[in-house]
C-alpha positions in Angstrom: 36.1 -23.2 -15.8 34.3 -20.7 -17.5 30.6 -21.9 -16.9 31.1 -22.8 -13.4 32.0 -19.1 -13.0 29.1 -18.0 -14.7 27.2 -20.2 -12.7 28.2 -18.7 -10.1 28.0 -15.5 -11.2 24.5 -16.1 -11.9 23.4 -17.6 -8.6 25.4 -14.8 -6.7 23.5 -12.5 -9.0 19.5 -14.2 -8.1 20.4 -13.9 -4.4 21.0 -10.4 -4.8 18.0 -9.6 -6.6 15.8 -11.7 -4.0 17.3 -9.4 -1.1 17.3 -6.3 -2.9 12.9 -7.9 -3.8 12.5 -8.9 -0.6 13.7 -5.3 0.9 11.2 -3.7 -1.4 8.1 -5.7 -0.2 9.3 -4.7 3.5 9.5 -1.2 2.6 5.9 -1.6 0.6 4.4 -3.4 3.8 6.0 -0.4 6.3 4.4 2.2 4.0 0.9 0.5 3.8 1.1 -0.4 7.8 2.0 3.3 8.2 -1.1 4.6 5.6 -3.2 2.2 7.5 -2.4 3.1 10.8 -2.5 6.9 9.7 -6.5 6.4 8.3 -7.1 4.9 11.5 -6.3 7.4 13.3 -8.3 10.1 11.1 -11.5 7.5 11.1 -11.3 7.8 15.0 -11.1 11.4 15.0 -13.8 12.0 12.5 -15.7 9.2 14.4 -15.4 10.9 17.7 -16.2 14.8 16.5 -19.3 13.1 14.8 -20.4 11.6 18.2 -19.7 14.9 19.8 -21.6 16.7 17.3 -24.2 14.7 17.5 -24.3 14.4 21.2 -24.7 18.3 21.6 -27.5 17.9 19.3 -31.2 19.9 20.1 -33.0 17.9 17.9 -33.6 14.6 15.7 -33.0 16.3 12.7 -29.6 17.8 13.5 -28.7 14.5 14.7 -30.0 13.1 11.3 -28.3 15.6 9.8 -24.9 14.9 11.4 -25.1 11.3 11.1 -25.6 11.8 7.0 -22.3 13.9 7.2 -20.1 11.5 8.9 -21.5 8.8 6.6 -20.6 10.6 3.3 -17.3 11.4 4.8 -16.3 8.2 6.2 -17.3 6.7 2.6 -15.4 9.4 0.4 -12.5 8.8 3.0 -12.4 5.3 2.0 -12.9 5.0 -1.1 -9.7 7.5 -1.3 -8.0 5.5 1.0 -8.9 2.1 -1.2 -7.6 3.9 -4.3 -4.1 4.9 -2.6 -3.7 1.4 -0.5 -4.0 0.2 -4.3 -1.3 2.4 -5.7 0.9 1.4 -3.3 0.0 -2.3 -3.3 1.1 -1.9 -7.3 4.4 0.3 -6.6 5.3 -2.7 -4.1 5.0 -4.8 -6.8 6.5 -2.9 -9.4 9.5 -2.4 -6.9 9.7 -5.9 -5.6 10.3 -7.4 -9.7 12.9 -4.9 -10.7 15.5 -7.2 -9.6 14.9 -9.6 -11.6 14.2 -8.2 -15.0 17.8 -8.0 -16.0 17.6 -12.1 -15.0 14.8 -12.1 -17.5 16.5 -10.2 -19.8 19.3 -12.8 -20.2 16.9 -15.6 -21.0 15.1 -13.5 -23.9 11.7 -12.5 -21.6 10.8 -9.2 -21.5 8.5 -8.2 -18.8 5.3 -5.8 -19.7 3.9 -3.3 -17.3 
């Protein structure tokens, strides 16, 4: 009777840690949606100050000159954004295989990080 308990025990045991992964990826995916949706939001903003700037404008080269602006901001500001999508991407993943290192554990694998 003993192994069909820990049998049990050890299937009761994966389910848990597949809920307990699976509500890490949906946290991970809100947090990126929200970063996402939060960058958008600045890109638009910095998009349309840019177009106002450059609308108001009394010559070519201030428009030049405003256009460079926007384009090494918008490219700094992804390049940061890139870097923290990854971080997060990584602490979903991180977060999402904790449940099943003690699993791991049991059979003698020990994961690296």
């Amino acid at each position: 009777m003993k192994n069909f308990e820990d049998a049990q025990n050890f299937g009761k045991e994966g389910f848990e840690a597949w809920v307990a992964s699976a509500t890490a990826v949906t946290k991970g995916v809100q947090a990126v949606a929200q970063e996402v949706a939060e960058f958008s939001r600045k890109s638009l903003e910095l998009s349309t100050q840019t177009f106002e700037k450059a609308a108001t404008a009394r010559s070519v080269e201030r428009v030049v000159e405003v256009q460079q602006g926007y384009a090494k901001e918008a490219y700094e500001a992804a390049l940061a954004q890139a870097n923290k999508l990854g971080e997060l991407y990584v602490a979903t993943a991180k977060d999402a295989f904790k449940p099943f290192e003690a699993s791991l554990a049991a059979f003698g694998i020990k994961p690296k990080h």
